[in-house]
C-alpha positions in Angstrom: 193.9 105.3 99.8 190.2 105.0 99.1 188.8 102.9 96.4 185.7 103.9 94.8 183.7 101.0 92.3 180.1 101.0 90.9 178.2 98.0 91.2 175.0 97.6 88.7 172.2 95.5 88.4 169.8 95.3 86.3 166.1 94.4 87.2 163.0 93.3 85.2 159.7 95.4 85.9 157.9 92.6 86.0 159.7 91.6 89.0 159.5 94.9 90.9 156.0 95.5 90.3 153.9 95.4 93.3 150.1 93.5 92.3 147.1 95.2 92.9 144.6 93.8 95.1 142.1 91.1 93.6 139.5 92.7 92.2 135.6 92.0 92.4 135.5 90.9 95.6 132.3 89.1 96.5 131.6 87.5 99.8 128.1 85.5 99.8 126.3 83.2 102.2 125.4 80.0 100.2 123.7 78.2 102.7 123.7 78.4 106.5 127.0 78.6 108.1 129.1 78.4 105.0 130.2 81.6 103.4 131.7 82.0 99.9 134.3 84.4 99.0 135.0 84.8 95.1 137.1 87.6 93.6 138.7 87.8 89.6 142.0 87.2 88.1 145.0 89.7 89.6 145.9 91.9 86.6 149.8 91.7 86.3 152.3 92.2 83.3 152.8 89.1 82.8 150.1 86.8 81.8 150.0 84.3 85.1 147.9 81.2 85.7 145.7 81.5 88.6 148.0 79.0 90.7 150.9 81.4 90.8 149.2 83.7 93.0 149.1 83.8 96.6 146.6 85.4 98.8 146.0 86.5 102.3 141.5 86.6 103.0 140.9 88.5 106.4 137.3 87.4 107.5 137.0 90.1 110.7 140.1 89.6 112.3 141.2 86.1 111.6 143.7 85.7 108.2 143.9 83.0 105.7 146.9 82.4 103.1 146.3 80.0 100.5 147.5 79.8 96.6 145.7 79.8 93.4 142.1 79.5 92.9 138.9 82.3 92.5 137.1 81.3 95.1 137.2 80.4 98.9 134.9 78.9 101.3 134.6 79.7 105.1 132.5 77.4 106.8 132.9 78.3 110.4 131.7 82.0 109.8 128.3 82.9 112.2 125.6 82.9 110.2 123.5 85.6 112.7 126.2 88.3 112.9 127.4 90.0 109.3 130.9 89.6 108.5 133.9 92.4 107.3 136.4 90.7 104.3 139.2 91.9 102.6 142.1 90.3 100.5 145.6 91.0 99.3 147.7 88.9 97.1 151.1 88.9 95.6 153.2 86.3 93.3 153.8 82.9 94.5 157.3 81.8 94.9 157.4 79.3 91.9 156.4 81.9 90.0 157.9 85.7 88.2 156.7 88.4 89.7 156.9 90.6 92.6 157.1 89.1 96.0 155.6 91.6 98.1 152.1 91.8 99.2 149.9 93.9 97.8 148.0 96.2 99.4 144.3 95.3 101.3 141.4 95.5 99.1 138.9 97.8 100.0 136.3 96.2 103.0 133.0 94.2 101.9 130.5 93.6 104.5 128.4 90.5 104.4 125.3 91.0 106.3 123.9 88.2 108.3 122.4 84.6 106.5 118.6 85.1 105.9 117.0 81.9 105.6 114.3 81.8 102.7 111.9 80.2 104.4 111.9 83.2 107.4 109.3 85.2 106.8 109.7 89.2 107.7 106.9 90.1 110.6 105.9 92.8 108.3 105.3 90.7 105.3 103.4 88.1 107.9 100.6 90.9 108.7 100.5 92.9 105.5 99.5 88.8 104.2 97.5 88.6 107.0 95.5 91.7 106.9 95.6 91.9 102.9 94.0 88.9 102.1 90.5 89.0 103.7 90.1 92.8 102.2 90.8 91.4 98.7 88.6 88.8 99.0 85.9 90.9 100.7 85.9 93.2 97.8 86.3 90.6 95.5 82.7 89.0 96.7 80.8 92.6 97.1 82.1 92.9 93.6 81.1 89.6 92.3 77.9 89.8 94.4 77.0 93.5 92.5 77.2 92.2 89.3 75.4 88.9 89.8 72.4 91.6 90.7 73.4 93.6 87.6 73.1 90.3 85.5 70.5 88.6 87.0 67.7 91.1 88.8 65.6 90.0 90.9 62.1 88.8 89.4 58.8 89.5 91.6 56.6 86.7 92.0 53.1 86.8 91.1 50.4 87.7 93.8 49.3 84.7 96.1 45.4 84.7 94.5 47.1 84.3 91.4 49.4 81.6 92.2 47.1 79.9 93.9 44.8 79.5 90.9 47.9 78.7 88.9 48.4 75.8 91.4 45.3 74.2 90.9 44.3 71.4 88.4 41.1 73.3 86.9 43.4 74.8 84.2 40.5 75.0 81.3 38.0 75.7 83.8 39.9 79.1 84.9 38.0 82.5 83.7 38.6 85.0 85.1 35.2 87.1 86.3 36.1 90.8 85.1 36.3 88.3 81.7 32.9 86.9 82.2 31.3 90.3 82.6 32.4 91.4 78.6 30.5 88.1 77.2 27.2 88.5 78.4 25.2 90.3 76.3 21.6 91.1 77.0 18.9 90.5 74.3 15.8 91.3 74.1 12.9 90.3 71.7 10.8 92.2 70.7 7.6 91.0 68.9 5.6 93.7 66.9 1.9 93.2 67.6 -0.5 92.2 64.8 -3.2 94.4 63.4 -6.5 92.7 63.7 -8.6 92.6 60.4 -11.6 95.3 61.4 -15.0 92.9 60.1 -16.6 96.1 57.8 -20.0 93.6 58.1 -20.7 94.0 61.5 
């Protein structure tokens, strides 16, 4: 004889429902060698704190697990070679919620650490080649308008300076001068009519 039974249970969604992966993932070098991973809150029904979440970072092919927290630091990453990251997360045990992972997060790449003092080669000749022509231009410019602003002034002739030179200031008349001032005069003197003697 076979015995037939129904067994029930009856589950919370909040317990079956499988998290989505962190969201905003953002992997950036903050200084050489040490690379920070920060990412937001896990959206779940239930409002959680962020210490009842666990997550699993994959930095290439190496995995970390740790709980709670929004950001992460990685300080044996290579600094010259760029980097691929991905999370997943699911509910910590000391917290409700589902239990199983959630799925991988869609993969960021990091490129590799640029230092700011490193200077691209490009930007090295384009400074290096740029600033002479400004400058040249800059002085043919500054050099045309000092002509436009101050022209050049022709000196008097060297007779002229000469005589300009010399102490004889007052004495200086010029000769084409000279010539106008003389005027010629001439006297004339009307001759006298001699009285005719009528006796004689």
């Amino acid at each position: 004889m076979s015995v037939w039974g129904i067994y029930t249970h009856k589950y919370q969604t909040n317990d079956i429902d499988v998290l989505c992966p962190p969201p905003n993932i953002n992997p950036s070098w903050v200084r050489e060698g040490v690379l920070l991973v920060k990412w937001g809150l896990p959206s779940s029904r239930l409002r959680s704190k962020t210490s009842c979440f666990h997550y699993q970072l994959q930095i290439n092919d190496q995995v970390r697990e740790f709980k709670g927290g929004l950001t992460y630091n990685e300080t044996n990453a290579d600094p010259t070679h760029s980097h691929d990251v991905k999370m997943r997360v699911k509910k910590s045990n000391s917290c409700r919620g589902s239990q199983h992972w959630s799925s991988w997060s869609n993969t960021t790449k990091v490129a590799p650490f640029e230092s700011p003092n490193q200077l691209n080669s490009l930007v090295v000749i384009g400074i290096a080649l740029g600033i002479p022509m400004v400058l040249l231009s800059l002085l043919l410019l500054i050099r045309l308008q000092r002509e436009r602003l101050f022209p050049h002034i022709p000196g008097p002739p060297l007779k002229i300076k000469h005589l300009l030179e010399r102490d004889d200031q007052f004495q200086f008349v010029p000769q084409a001068l000279q010539s106008k001032f003389v005027e010629e005069i001439t006297v004339v003197e009307e001759a006298k009519e001699t009285p005719v003697n009528l006796a004689s």
